[in-house]
C-alpha positions as CSV (number, residue, x, y, z in Angstrom):
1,X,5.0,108.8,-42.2
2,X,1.5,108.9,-44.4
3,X,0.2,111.5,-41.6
4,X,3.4,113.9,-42.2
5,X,4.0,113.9,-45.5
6,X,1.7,111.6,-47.6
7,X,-2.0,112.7,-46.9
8,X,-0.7,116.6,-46.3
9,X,0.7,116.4,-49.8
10,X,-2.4,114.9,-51.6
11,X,-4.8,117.9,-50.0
12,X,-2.6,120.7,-51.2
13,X,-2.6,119.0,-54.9
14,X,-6.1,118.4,-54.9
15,X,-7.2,121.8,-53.6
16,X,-4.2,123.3,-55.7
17,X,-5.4,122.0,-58.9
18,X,-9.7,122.8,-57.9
19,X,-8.2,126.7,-57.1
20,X,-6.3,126.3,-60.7
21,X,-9.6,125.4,-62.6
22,X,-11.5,128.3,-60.3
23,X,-9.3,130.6,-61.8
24,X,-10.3,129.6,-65.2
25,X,-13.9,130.2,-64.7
26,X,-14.2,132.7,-62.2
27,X,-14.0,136.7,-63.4
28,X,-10.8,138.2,-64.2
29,X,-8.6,139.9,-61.2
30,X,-9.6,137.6,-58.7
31,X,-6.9,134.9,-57.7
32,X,-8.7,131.8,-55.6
33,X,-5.2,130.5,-55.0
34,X,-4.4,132.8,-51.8
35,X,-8.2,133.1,-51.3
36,X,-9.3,128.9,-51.5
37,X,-5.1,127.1,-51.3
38,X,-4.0,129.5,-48.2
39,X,-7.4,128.4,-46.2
40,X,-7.1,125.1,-46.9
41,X,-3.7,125.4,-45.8
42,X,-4.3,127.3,-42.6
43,X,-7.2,125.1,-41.3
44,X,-5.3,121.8,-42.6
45,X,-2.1,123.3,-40.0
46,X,-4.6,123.3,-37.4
47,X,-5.9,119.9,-37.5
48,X,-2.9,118.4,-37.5
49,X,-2.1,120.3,-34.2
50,X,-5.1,118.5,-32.9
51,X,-4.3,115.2,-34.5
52,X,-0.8,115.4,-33.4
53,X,-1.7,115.7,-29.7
54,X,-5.0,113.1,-30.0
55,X,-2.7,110.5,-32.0
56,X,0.1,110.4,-29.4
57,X,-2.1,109.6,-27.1
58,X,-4.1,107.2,-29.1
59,X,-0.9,105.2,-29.6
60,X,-0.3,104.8,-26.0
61,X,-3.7,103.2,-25.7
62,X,-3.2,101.3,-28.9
63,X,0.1,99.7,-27.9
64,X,-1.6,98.9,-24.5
65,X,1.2,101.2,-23.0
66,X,-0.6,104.0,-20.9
67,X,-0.8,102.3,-17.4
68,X,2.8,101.6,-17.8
69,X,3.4,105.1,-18.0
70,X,1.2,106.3,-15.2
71,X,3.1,103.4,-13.1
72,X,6.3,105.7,-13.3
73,X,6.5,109.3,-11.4
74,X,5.4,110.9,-14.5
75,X,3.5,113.8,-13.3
76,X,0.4,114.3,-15.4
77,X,1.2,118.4,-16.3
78,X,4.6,116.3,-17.8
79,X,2.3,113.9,-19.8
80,X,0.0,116.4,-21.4
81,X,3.2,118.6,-22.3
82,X,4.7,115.5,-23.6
83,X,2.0,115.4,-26.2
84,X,2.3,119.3,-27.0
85,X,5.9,119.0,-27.9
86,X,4.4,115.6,-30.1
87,X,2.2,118.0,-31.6
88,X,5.0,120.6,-32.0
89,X,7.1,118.4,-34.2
90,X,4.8,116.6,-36.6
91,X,2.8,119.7,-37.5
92,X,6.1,121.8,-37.9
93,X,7.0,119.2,-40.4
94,X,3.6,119.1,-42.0
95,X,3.7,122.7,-42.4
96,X,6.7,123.0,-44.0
97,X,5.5,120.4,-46.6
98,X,2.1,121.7,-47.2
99,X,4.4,125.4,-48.0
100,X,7.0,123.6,-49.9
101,X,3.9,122.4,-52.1
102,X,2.0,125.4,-52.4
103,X,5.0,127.6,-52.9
104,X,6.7,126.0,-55.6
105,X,3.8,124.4,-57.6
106,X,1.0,126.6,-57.3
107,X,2.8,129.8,-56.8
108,X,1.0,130.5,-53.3
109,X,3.5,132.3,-51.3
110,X,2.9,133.2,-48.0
111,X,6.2,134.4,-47.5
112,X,5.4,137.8,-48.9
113,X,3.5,138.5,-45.7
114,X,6.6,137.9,-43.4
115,X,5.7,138.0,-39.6
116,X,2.2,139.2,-40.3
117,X,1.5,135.7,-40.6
118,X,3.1,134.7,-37.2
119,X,-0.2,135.1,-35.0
120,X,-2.4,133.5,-37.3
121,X,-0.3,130.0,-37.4
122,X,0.0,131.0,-33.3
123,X,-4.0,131.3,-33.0
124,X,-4.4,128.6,-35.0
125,X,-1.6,126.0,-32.9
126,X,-2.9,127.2,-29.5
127,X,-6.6,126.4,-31.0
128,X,-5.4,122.5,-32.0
129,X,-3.4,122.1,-29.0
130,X,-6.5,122.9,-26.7
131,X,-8.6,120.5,-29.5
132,X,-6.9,118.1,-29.3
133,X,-6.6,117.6,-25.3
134,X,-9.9,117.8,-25.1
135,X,-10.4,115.0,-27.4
136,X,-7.8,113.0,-25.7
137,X,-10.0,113.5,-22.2
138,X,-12.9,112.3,-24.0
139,X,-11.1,109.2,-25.0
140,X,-9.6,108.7,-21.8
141,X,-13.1,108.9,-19.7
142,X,-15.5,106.8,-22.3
143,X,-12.6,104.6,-23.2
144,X,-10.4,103.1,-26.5
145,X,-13.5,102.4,-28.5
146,X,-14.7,106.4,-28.4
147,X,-12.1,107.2,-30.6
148,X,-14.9,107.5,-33.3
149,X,-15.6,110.5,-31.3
150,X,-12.7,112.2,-32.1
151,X,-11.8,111.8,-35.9
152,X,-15.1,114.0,-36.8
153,X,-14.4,117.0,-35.0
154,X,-13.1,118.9,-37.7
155,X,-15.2,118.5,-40.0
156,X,-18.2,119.4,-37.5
157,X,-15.7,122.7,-36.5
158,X,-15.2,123.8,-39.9
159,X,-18.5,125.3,-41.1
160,X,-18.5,127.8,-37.9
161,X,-15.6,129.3,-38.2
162,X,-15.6,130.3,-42.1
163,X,-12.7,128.7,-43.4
164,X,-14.2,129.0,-47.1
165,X,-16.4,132.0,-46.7
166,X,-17.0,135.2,-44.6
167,X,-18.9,134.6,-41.6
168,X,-21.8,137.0,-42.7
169,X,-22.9,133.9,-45.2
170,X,-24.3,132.0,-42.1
171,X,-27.1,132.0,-40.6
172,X,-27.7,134.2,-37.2
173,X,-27.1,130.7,-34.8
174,X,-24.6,129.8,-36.4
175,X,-22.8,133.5,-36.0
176,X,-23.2,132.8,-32.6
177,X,-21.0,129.9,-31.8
178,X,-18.1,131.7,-34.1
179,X,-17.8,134.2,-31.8
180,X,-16.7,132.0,-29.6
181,X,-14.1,129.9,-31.9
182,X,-10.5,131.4,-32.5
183,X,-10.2,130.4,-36.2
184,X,-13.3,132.4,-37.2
185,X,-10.8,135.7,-36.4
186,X,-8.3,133.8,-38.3
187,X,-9.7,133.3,-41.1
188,X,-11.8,136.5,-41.6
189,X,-8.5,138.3,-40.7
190,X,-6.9,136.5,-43.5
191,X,-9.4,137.5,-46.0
192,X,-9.1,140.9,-45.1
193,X,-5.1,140.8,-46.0
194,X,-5.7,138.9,-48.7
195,X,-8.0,141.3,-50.2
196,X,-5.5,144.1,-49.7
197,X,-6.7,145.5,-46.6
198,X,-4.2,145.4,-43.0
199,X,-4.4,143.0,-40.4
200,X,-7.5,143.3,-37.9
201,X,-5.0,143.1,-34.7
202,X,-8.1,143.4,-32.0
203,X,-10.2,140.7,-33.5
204,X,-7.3,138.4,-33.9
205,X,-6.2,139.7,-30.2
206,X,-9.7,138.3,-29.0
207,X,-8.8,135.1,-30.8
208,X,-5.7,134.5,-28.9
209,X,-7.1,135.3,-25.7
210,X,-10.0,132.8,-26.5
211,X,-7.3,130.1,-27.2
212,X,-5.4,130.7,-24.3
213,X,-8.0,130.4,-22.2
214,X,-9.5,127.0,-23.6
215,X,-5.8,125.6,-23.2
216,X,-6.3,126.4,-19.4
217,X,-9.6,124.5,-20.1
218,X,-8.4,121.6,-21.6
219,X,-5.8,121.1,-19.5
220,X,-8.1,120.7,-16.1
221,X,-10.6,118.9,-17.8
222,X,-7.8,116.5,-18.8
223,X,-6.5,116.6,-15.7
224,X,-10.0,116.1,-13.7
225,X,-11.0,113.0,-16.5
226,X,-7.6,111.6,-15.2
227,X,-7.9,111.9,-11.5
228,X,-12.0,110.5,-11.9
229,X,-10.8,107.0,-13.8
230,X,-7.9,106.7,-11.6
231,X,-10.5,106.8,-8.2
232,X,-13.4,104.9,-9.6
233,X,-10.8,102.2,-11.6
234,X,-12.1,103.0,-15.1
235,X,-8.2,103.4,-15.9
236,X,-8.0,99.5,-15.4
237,X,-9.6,99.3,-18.6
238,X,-6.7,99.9,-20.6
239,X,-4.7,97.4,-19.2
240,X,-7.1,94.7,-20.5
241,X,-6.1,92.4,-23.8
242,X,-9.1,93.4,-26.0
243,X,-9.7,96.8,-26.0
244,X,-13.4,97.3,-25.6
């Protein structure tokens, strides 16, 4: 339950009350809640997208449960979906929460840009969903303990694709590697509604396409990480007591 509700609630008060105190301090006619709260709101979405998918498959390997699974005719196409409708639910209900929150005590309504806002939650989901298989893989093929590898991954995303600030503040190299990352479109397109103009539909076109195809990605790299611990018997690993 903390993961739902609990920890989604305490980063839309703390960023709600820091875009509160912005306001006070910055110059007049420029509202940080939609600019700062909906950012944090939009990037905080996709993380628990990724999370969603990484933790349902974390608590297979913590409950010592994933070789009893693969002993069934579970296909693994029907495994990896399993954790995308996971994903589904617990960020749905983490959404609605971190809205509820920003809606009715910081006055950021989202609402007011009705389906506009559809594909950047849907760039943003297909972005978390391919993230977070990934990061499942990468448990799966260095084992339990490379977990550690995962929880970061955010935090090391966030600063290419602009979630605070236009993409023109960073450096050329950086630039580089936000081409290449859905968000960035996201977020940039965002800005741009936010400051009155329309919705950049190609960019945020590219984005999606870009998502899509690192789903595909993910998918066969999950797939291929499977396949390689089942032939060389790295997969025995998670059958053992301590999980090292």
């Amino acid at each position: 339950m903390l993961p739902l509700f609990v920890w989604v609630a305490v980063d839309i008060v703390l960023w709600g009350f820091i875009t509160k105190y912005l306001n006070t301090v910055a110059t007049a006619g420029f509202n940080f809640v939609p600019a700062l709260l909906g950012a944090v709101l939009l990037w905080d979405f996709c993380i628990r997208v990724m999370f969603g998918v990484t933790t349902a498959f974390l608590e297979d390997v913590w409950s010592r449960n994933f070789l009893n699974i693969f002993a069934t005719p579970l296909l693994i196409s029907e495994y990896v979906g399993g954790l995308v409708v996971s994903s589904i639910v617990t960020s749905t209900m983490g959404l609605i929460v971190m809205l509820g929150l920003a809606t009715t005590v910081f006055g950021l309504s989202f609402f007011v840009y009705g389906l506009t806002l559809v594909p950047f939650l849907f760039v943003l989901f297909l972005f978390g969903i391919g993230l977070g298989v990934v990061c499942s893989a990468v448990v799966l093929r260095f084992g339990p303990a490379s977990e550690w590898l995962v929880w970061p991954i955010p935090a090391l995303v966030s600063p290419f694709v602009g979630v605070f600030y236009p993409l023109s503040t960073l450096p050329q190299w950086m630039q580089y590697f936000s081409y290449w990352l859905p968000p960035s479109y996201v977020f940039e397109g965002m800005r741009t509604i936010v400051q009155g103009g329309t919705a950049p539909l190609t960019p945020l076109l590219w984005g999606g396409c870009l998502a899509m195809l690192y789903i595909v990605l993910a998918c066969w790299f999950f797939s291929r990480v499977y396949y390689h611990a089942v032939r060389t018997g790295l997969i025995a690993r998670y059958s053992a007591e301590t999980l090292s």
